[in-house]
C-alpha positions in Angstrom: -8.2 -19.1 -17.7 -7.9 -22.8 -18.7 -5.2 -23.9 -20.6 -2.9 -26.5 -21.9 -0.1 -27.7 -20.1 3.3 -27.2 -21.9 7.1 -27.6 -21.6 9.3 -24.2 -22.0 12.5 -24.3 -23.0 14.6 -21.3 -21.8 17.9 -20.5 -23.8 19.7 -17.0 -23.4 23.1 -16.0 -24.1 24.5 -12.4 -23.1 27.7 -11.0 -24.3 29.4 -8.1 -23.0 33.0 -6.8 -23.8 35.1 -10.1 -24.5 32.8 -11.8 -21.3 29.7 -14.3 -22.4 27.4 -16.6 -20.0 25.2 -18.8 -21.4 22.1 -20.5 -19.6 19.5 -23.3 -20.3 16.6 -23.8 -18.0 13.4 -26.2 -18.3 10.0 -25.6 -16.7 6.5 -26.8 -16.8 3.9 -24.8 -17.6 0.6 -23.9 -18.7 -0.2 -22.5 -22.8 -2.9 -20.2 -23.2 -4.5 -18.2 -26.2 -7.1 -15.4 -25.0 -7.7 -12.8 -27.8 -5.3 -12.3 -29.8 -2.6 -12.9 -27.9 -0.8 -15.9 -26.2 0.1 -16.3 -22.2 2.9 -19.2 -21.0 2.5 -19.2 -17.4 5.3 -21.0 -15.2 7.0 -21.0 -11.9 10.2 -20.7 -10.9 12.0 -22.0 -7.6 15.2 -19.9 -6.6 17.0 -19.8 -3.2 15.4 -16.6 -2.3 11.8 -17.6 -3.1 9.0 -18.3 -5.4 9.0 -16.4 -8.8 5.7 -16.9 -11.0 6.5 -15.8 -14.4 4.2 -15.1 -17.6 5.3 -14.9 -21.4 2.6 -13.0 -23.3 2.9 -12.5 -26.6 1.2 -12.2 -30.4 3.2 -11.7 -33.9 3.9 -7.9 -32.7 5.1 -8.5 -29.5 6.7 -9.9 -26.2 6.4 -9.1 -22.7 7.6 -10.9 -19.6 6.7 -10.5 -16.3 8.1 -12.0 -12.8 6.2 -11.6 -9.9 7.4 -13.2 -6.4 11.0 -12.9 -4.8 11.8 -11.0 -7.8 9.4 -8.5 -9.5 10.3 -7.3 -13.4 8.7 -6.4 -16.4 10.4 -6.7 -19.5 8.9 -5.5 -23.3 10.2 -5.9 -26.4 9.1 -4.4 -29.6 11.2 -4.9 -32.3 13.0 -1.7 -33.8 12.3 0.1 -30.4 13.4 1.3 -27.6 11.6 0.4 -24.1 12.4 1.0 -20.3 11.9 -1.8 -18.0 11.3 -2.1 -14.5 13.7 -4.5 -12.5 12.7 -4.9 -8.9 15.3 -6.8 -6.7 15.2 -6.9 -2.5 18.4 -4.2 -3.2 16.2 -1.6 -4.8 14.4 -0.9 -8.5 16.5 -0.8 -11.4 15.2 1.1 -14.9 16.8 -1.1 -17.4 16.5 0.5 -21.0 16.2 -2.5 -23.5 16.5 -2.1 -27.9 14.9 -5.0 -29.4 16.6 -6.1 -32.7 15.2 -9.3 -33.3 12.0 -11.0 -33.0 10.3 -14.1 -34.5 7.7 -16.3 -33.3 7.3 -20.0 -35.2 4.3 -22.1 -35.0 4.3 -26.1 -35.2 1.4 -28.4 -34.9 2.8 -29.3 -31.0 5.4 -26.4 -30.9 6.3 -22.5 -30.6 9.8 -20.9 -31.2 10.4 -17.5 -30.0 13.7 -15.9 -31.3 14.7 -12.5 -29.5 17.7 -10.6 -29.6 18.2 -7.3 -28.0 20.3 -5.2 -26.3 20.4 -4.1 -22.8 21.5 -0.4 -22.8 22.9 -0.1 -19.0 25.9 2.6 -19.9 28.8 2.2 -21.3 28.7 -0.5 -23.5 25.3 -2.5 -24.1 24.9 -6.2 -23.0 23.8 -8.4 -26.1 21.9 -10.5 -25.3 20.1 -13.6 -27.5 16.8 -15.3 -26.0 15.3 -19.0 -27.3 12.3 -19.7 -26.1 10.8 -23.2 -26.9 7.1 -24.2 -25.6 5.7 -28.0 -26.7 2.6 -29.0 -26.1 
C-alpha cells in the first residue's frame, strides 16, 4: 500500500479520582485511504523495543493497533461498549473500553480525530480524552 507521508499529532489526557496525566507525542508517518476506510501507519521507539502502530478508521469508527514490544488492540464505537486486548511482557490484560465521543474533521492538508472514552478497569473508570492530529 502506497501512501502519503504525514505528521501525527498525539494528545491524550486520562483522569482518574482527583489524579490526571497528560501526554503529547509527535511521529512521522504514512496516510493511506483503501476502501472506505483510512490507515495512519507510524513507529514508535520505546526503551523496551520497536512498536509499529496503525490508526484505521472511517466516519463510524476507530481502531488502533500496536504490534512490537508491546501488542494491543484498541476499538471504539461510539455509544458502545468493547473489550480490548492489552498484551505486555507481564501478561494479557482485557481492558473493557465505553466510547462517548467520536469525531473525525477533514481539511484540505489535515484530519482531527476527537475521542473520548472511558476505560472501565473496576472501581472507578479512567476518563480518558484522545486528540489525534495528521497533516499532510
Amino acid at each position: 500500500m502506497a501512501g502519503q507521508k504525514c505528521v501525527i499529532y498525539l494528545r491524550s489526557t486520562q483522569k482518574m479520582g482527583g489524579e490526571q496525566e497528560s501526554t503529547e507525542e509527535q511521529y512521522a508517518g504514512v496516510l493511506m485511504d483503501r476502501e472506505d476506510k483510512r490507515y495512519i501507519s507510524y513507529k514508535r521507539v520505546t526503551e523496551d523495543g520497536d512498536i509499529d502502530c496503525l490508526i484505521s478508521f472511517d466516519r463510524r469508527s476507530l481502531s488502533m493497533s500496536q504490534k512490537g514490544a508491546l501488542r494491543s488492540k484498541l476499538e471504539l464505537f461510539p455509544g458502545k461498549k468493547t473489550v480490548n486486548a492489552y498484551s505486555t511482557p507481564v501478561g494479557t490484560l482485557d481492558l473493557e473500553v465505553f466510547t462517548k465521543r467520536y469525531d473525525v474533521m477533514q481539511q484540505s492538508t489535515s484530519i482531527k480525530i476527537l475521542i473520548d472514552y472511558d476505560i472501565l478497569a473496576g472501581g472507578e473508570p479512567i476518563k480518558t480524552s484522545m486528540e489525534i492530529d495528521v497533516a499532510y
